[in-house]
Residue frames as a rotation matrix with the C-alpha (Angstrom) as fourth column:
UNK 1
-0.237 0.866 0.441 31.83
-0.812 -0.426 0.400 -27.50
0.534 -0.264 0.803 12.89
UNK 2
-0.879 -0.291 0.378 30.68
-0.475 0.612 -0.633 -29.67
-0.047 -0.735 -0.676 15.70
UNK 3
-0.715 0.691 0.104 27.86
0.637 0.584 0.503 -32.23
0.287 0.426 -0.858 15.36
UNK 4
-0.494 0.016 -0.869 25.66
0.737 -0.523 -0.428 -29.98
-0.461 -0.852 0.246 17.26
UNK 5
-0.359 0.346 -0.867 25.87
-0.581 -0.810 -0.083 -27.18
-0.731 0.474 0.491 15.01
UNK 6
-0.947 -0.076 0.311 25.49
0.137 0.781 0.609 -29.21
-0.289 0.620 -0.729 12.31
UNK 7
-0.720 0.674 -0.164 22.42
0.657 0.587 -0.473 -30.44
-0.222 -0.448 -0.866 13.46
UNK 8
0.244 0.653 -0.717 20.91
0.165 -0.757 -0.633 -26.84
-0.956 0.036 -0.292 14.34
UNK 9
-0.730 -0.099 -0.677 21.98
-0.436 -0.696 0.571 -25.60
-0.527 0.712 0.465 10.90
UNK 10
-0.915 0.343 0.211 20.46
0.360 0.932 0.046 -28.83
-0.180 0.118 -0.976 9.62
UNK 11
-0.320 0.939 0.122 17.18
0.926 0.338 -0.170 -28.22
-0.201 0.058 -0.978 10.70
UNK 12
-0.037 0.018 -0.999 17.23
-0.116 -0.993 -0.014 -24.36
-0.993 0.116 0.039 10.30
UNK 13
-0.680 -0.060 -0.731 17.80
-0.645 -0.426 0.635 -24.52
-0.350 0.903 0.251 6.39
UNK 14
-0.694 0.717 0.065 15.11
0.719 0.685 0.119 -27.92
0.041 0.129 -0.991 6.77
UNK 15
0.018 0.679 -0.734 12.82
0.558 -0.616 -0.556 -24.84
-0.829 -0.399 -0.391 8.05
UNK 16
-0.256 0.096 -0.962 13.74
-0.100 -0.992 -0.072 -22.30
-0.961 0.078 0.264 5.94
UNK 17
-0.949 0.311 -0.057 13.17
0.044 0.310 0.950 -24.46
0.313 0.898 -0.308 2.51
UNK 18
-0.027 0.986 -0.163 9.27
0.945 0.078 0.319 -25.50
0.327 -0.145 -0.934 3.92
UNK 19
0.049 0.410 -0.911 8.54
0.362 -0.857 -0.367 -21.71
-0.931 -0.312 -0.190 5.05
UNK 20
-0.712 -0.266 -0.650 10.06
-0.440 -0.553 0.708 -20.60
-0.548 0.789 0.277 1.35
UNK 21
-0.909 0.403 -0.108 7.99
-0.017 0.222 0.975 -23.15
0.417 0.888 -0.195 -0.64
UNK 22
-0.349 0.797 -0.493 4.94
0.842 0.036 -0.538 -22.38
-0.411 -0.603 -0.683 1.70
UNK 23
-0.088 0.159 -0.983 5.38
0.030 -0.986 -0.163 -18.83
-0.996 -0.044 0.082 1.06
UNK 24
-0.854 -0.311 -0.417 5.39
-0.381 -0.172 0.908 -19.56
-0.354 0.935 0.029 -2.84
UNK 25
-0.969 0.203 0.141 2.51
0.234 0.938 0.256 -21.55
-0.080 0.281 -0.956 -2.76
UNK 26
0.176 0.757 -0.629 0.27
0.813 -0.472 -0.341 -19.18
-0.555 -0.452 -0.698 -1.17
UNK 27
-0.456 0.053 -0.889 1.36
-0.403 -0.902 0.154 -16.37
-0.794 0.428 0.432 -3.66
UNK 28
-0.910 0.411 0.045 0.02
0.267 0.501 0.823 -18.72
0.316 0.761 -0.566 -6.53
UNK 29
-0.511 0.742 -0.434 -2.80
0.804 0.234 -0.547 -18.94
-0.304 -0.628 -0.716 -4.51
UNK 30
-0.173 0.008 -0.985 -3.32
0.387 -0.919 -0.075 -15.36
-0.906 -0.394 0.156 -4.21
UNK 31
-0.806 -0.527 -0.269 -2.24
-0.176 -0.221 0.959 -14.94
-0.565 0.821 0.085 -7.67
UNK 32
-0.849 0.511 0.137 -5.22
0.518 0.855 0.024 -17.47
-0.105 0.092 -0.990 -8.56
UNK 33
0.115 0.939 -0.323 -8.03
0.974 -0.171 -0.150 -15.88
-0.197 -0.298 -0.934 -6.59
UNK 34
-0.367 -0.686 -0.628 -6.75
0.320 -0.727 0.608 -12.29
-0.873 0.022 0.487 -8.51
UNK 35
-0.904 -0.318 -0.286 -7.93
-0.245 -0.163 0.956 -13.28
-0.351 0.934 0.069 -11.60
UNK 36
-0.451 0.886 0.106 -11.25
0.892 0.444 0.083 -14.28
0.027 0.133 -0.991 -11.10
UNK 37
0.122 0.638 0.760 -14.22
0.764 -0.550 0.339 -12.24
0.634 0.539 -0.554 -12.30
UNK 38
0.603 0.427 -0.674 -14.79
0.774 -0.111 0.623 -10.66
0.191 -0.897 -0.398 -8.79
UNK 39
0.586 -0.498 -0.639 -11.60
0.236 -0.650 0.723 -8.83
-0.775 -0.574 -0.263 -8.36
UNK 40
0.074 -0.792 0.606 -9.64
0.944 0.252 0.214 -8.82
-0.322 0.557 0.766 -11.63
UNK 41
0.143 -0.354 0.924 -10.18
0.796 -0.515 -0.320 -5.55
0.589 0.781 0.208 -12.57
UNK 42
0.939 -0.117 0.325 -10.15
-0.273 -0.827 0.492 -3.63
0.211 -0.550 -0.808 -9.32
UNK 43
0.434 -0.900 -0.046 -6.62
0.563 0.231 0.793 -5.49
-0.703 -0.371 0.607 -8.37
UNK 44
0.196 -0.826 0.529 -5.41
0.980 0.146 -0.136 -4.49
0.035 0.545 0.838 -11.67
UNK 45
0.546 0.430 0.719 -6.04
0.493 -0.859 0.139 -1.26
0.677 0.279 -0.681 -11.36
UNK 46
0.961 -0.130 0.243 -4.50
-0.276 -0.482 0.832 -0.87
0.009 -0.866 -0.499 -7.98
UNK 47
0.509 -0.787 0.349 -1.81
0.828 0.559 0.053 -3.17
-0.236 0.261 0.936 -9.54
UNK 48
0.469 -0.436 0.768 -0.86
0.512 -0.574 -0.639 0.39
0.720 0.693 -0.046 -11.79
UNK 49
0.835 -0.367 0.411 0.45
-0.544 -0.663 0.514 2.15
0.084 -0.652 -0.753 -8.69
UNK 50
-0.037 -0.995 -0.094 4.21
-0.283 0.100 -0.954 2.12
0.959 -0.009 -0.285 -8.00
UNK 51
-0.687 -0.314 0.656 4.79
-0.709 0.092 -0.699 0.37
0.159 -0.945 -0.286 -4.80
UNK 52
-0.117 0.346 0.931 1.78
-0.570 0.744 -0.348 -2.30
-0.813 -0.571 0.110 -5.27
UNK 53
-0.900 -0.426 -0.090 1.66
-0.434 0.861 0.264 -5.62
-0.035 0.277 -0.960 -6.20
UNK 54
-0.276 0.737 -0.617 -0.71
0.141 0.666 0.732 -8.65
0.951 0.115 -0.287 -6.31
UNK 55
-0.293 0.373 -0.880 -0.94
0.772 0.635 0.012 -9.48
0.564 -0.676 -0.474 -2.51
UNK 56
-0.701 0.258 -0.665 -1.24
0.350 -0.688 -0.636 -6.04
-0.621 -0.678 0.392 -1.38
UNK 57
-0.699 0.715 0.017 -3.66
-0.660 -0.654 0.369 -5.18
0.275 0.246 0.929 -3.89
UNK 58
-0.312 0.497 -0.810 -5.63
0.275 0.863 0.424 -8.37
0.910 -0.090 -0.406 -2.98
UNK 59
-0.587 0.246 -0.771 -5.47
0.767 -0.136 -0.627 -7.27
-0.259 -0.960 -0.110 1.02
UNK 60
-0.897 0.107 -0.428 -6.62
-0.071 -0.992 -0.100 -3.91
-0.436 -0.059 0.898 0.13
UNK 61
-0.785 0.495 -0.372 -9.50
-0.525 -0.213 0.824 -5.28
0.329 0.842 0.427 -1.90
UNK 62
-0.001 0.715 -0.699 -10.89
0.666 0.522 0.533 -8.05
0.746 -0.466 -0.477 -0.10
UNK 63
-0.656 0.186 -0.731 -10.79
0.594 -0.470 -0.653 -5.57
-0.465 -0.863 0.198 3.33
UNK 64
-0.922 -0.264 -0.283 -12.22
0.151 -0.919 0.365 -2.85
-0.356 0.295 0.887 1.76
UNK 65
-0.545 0.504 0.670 -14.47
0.742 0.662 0.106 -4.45
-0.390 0.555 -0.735 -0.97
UNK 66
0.417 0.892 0.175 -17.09
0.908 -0.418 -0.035 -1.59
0.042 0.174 -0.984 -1.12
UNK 67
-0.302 -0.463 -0.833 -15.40
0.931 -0.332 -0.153 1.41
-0.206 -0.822 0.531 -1.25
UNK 68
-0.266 0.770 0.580 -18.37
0.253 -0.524 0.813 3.71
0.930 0.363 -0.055 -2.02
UNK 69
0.316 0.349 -0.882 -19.55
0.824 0.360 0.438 3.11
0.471 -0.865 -0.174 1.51
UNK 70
-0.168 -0.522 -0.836 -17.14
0.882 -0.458 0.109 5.89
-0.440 -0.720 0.537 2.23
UNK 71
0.680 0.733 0.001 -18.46
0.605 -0.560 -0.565 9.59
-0.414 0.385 -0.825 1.07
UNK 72
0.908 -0.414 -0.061 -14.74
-0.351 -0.675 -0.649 10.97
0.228 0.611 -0.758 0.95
UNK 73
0.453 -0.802 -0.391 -11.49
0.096 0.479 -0.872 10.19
0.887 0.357 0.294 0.83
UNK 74
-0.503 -0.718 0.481 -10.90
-0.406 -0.296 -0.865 11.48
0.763 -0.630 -0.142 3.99
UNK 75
0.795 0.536 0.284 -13.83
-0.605 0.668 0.433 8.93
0.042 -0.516 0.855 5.79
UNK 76
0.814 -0.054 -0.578 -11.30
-0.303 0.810 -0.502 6.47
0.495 0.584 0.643 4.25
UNK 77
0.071 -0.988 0.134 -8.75
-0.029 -0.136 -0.990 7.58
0.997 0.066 -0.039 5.92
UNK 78
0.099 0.558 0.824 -10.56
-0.931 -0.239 0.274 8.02
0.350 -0.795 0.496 8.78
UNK 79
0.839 0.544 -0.031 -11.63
-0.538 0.837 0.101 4.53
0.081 -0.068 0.994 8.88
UNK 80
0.565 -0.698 -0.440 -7.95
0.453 0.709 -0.541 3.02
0.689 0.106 0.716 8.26
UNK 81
0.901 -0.157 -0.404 -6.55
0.342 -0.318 0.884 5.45
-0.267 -0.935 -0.233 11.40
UNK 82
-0.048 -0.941 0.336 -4.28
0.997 -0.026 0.069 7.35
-0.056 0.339 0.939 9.16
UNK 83
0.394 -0.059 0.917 -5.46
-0.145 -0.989 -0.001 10.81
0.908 -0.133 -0.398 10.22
UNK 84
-0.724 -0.452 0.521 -4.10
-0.462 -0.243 -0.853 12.81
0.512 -0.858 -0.033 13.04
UNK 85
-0.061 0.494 -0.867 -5.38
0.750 0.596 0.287 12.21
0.658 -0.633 -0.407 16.06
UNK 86
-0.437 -0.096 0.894 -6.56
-0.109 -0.981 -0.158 15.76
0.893 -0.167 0.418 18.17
UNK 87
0.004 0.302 -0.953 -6.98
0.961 0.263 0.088 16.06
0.278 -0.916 -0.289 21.63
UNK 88
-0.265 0.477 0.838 -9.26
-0.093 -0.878 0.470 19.59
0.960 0.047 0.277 22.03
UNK 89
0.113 0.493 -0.863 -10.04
0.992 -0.106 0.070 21.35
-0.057 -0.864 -0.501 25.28
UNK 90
0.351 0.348 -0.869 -11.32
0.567 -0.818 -0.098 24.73
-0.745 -0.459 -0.485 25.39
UNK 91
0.676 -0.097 -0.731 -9.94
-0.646 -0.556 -0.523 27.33
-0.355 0.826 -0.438 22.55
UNK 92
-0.227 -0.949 -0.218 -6.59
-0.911 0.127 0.392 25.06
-0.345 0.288 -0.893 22.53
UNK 93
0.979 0.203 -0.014 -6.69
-0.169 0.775 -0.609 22.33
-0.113 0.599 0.793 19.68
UNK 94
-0.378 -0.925 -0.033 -3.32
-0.884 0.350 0.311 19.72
-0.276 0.147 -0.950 19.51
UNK 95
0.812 0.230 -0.536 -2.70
-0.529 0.680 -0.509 17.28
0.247 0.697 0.673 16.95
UNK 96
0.262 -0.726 0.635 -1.06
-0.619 0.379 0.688 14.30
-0.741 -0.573 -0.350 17.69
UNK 97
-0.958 -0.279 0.059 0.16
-0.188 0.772 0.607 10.92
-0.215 0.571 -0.792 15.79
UNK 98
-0.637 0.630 -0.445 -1.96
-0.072 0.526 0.847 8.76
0.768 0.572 -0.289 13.55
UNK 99
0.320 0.878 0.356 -5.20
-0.922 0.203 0.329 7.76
0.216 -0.434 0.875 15.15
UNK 100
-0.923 -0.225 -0.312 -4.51
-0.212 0.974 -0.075 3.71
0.321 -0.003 -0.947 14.57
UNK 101
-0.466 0.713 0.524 -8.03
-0.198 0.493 -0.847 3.41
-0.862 -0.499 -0.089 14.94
UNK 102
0.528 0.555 -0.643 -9.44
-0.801 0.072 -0.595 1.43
-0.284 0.829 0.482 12.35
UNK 103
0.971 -0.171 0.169 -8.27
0.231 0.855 -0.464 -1.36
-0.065 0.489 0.870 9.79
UNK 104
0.401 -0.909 -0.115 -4.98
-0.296 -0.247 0.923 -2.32
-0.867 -0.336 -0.368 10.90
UNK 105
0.227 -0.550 0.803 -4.41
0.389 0.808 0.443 -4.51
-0.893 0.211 0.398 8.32
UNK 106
0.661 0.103 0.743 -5.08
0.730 -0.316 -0.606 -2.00
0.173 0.943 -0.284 5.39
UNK 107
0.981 -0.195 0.007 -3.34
-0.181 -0.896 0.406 0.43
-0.073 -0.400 -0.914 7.19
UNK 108
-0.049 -0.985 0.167 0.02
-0.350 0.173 0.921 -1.33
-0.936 -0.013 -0.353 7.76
UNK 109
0.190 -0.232 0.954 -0.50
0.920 0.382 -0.090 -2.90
-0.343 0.895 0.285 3.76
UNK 110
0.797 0.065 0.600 -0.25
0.378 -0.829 -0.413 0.90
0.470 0.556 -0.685 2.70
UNK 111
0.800 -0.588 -0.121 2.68
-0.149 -0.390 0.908 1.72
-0.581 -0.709 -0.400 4.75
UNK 112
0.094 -0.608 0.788 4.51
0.257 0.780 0.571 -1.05
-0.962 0.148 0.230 3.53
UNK 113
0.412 0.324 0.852 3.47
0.821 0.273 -0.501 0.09
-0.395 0.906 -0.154 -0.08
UNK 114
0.917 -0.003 -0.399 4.41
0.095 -0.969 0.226 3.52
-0.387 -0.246 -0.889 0.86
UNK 115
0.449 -0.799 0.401 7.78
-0.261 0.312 0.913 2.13
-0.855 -0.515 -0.069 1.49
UNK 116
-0.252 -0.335 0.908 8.33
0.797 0.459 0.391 0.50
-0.548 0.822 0.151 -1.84
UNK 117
0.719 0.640 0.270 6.90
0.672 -0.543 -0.503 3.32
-0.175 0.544 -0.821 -3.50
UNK 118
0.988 -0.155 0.028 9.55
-0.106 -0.790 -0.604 5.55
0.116 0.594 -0.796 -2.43
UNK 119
0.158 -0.913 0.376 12.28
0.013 0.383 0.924 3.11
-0.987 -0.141 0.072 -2.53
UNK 120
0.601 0.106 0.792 11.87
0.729 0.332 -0.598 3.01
-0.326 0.937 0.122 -6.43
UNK 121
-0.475 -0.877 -0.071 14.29
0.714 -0.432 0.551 4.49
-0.514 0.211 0.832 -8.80
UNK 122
-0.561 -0.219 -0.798 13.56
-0.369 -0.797 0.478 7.18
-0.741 0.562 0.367 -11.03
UNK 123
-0.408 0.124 -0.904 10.97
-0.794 0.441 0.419 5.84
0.451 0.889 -0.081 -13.87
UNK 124
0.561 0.827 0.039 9.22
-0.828 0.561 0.004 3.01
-0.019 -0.035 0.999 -14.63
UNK 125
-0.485 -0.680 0.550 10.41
-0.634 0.706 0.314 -0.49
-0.602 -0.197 -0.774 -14.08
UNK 126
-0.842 0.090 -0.533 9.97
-0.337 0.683 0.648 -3.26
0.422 0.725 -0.544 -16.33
UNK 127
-0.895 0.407 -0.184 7.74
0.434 0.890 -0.140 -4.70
0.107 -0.205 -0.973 -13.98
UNK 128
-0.381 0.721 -0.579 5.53
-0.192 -0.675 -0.713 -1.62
-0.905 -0.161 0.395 -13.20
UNK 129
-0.549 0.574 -0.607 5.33
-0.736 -0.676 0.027 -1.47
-0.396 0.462 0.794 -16.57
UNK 130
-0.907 0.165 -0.388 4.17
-0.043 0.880 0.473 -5.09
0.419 0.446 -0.791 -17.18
UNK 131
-0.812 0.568 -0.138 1.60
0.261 0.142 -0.955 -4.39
-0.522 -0.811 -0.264 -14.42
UNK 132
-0.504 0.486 -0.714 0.25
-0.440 -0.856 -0.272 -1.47
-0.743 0.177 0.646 -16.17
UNK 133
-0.923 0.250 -0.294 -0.15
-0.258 0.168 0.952 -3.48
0.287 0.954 -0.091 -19.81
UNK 134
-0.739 0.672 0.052 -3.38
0.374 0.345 0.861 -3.68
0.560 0.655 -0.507 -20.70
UNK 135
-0.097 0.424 -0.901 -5.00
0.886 -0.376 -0.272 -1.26
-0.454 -0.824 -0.339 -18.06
UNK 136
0.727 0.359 0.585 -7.19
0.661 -0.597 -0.455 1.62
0.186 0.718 -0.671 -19.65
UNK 137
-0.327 -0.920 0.217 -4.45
0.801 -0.392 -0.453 4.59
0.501 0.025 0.865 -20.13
UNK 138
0.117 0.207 0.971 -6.56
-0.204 -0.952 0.227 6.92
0.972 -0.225 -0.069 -18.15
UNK 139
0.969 -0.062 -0.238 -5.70
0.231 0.558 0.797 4.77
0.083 -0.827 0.556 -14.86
UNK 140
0.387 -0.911 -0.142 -2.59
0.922 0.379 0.081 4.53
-0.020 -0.163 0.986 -15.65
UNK 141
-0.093 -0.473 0.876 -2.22
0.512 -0.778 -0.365 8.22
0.854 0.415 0.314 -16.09
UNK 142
0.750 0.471 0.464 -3.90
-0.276 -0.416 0.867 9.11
0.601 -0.778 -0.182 -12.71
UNK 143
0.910 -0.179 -0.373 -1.29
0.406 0.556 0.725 6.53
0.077 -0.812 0.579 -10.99
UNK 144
0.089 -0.874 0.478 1.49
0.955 -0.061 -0.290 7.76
0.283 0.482 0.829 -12.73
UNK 145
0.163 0.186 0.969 0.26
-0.234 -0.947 0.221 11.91
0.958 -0.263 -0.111 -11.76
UNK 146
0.772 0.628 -0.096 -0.47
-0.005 0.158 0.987 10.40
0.636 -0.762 0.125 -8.61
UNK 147
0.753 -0.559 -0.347 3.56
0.519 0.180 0.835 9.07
-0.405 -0.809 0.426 -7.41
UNK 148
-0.188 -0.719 0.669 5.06
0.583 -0.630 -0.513 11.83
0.790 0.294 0.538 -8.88
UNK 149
0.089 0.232 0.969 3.13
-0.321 -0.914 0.249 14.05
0.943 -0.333 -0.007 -6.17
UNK 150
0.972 -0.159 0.176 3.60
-0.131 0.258 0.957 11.94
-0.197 -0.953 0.230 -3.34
UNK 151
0.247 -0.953 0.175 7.39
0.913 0.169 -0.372 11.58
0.325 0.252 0.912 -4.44
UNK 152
-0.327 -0.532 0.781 7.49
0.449 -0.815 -0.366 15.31
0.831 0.231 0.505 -4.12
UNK 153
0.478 0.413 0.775 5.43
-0.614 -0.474 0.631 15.94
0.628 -0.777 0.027 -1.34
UNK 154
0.791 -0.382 -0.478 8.04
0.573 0.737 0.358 13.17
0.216 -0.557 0.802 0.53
UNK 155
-0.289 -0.951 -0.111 11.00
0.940 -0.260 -0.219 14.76
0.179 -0.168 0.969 -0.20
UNK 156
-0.293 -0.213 0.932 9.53
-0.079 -0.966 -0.245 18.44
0.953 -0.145 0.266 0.27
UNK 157
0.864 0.396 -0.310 8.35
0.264 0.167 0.950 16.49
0.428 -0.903 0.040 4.15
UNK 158
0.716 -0.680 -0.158 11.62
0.676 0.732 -0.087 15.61
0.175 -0.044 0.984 4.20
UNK 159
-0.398 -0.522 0.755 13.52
0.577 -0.782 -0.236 18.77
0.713 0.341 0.612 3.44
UNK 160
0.157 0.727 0.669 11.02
-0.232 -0.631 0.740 20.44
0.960 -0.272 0.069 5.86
UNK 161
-0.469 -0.875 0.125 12.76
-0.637 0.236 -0.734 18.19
0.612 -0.423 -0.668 8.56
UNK 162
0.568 0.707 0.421 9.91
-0.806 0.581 0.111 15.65
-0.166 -0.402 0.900 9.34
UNK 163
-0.196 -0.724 0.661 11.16
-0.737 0.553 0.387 12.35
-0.646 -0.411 -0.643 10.35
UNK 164
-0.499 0.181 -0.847 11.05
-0.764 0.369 0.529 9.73
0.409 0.912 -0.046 7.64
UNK 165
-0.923 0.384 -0.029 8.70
0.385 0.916 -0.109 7.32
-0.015 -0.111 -0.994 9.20
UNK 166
-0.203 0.858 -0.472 6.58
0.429 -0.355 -0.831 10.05
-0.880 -0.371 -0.296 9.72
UNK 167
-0.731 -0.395 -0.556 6.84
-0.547 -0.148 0.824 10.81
-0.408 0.907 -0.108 6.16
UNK 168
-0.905 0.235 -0.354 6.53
-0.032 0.793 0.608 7.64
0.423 0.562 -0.710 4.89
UNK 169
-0.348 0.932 -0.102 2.98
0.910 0.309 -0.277 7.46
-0.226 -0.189 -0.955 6.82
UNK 170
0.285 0.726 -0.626 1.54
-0.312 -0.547 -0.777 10.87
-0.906 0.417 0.070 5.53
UNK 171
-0.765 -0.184 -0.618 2.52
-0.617 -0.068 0.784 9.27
-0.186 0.981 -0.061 2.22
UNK 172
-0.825 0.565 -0.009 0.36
0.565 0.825 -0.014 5.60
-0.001 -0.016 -1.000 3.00
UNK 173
0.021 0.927 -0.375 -2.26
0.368 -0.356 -0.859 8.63
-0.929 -0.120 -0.349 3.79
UNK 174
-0.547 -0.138 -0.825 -1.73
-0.651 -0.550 0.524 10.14
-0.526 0.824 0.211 0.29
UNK 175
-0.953 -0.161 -0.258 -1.77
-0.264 0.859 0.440 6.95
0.151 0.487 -0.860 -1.13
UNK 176
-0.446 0.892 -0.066 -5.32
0.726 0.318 -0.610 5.69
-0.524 -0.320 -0.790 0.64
UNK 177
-0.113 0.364 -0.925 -6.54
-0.426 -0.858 -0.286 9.33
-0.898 0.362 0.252 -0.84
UNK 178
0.029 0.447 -0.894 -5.95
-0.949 -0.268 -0.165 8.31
-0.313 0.853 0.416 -4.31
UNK 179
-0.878 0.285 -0.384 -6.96
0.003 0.806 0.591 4.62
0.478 0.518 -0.709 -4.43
UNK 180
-0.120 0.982 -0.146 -10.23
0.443 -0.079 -0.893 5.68
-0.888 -0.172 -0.425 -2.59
UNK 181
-0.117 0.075 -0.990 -10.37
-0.657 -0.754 0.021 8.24
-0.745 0.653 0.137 -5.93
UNK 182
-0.914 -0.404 -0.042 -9.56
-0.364 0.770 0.524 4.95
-0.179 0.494 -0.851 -8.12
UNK 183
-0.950 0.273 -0.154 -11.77
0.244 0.952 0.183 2.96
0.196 0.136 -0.971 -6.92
UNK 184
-0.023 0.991 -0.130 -14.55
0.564 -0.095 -0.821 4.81
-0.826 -0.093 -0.556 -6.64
UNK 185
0.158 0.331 0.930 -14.29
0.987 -0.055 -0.149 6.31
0.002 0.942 -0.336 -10.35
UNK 186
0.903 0.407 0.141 -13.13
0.430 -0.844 -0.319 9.61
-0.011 0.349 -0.937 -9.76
UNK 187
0.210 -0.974 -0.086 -9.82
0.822 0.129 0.554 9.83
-0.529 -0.187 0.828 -11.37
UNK 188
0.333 0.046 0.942 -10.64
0.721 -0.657 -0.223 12.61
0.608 0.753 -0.252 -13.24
UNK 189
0.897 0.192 -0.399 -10.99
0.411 -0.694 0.591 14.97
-0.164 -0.694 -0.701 -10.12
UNK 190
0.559 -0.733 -0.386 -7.59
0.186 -0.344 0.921 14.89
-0.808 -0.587 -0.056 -9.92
């Protein structure tokens, strides 16, 4: 290897050590401001769902915060630009792609969750199920009802020959459906 490379590798794995322990530092962080009075039990709650974590329940909470504000799940959705979008003129009504109007940032954190959701195997993981401990058992039953039906409603998109990105975003809309339900106390409904 010539000095040169060296050099560039050098400073490339100098980068990539300070971006890793940056990125660790700030999940503590996160981790931290999780446990405080304010958010500890909506995170955990949103923690019980397959496919989120700390930092996405954390985005999803601090954006959100109030989510009463909205009258139905489908405001919510509304609001995060994960419904169609319809362009109407005279009798003839066509639906198009997502809206994308609204909170990007909740929007793309539910994708992403989407994503992990139905990368998971079969079952609970150790870690899901560490999430879950100590989270009342009627939560954890809603979450648990909850990605079995978006599991099946994926694959029956899927089978139906919808493209899997489009998929995976009427799942992130599933998903928004039943943590608006969560978090606004009405896990019974379902």
């Amino acid at each position: 290897m010539t000095p040169v490379l060296r050099e560039t590798l050098d400073e490339y794995l100098l980068q990539y050590e300070y971006l890793t322990d940056k990125i660790e530092r700030l999940k503590a962080r996160i981790e931290t401001f999780s446990h405080q009075e304010r958010y500890k039990e909506a995170v955990g709650h949103l923690r019980t769902f397959k496919g989120i974590d700390t930092a996405s329940a954390m985005t999803i909470q601090v954006e959100i915060s109030d989510f009463t504000r909205f009258a139905t799940a489908k405001a919510f959705c509304d609001y995060l630009g994960l419904t169609p979008s319809e362009q109407s003129s005279g009798g003839k009504v066509n639906m198009g792609g997502i809206s994308k109007q609204g909170n990007s940032v909740v929007r793309t954190t539910l994708v992403e969750c989407a994503r992990a959701l139905l990368k998971s195997s079969v079952g609970k993981s150790k870690k899901l199920k560490g999430r879950q401990l100590g989270q009342p058992s009627d939560v954890i039953a809603y979450a648990d009802r909850a990605v079995e039906r978006m599991k099946r409603k994926f694959a029956r998109l899927l089978y139906s020959g919808k493209a899997r990105n489009k998929a995976i975003t009427a799942i992130a809309r599933e998903l928004a459906y039943f943590i608006w339900g969560m978090s606004t106390g009405r896990i019974h409904a379902y």
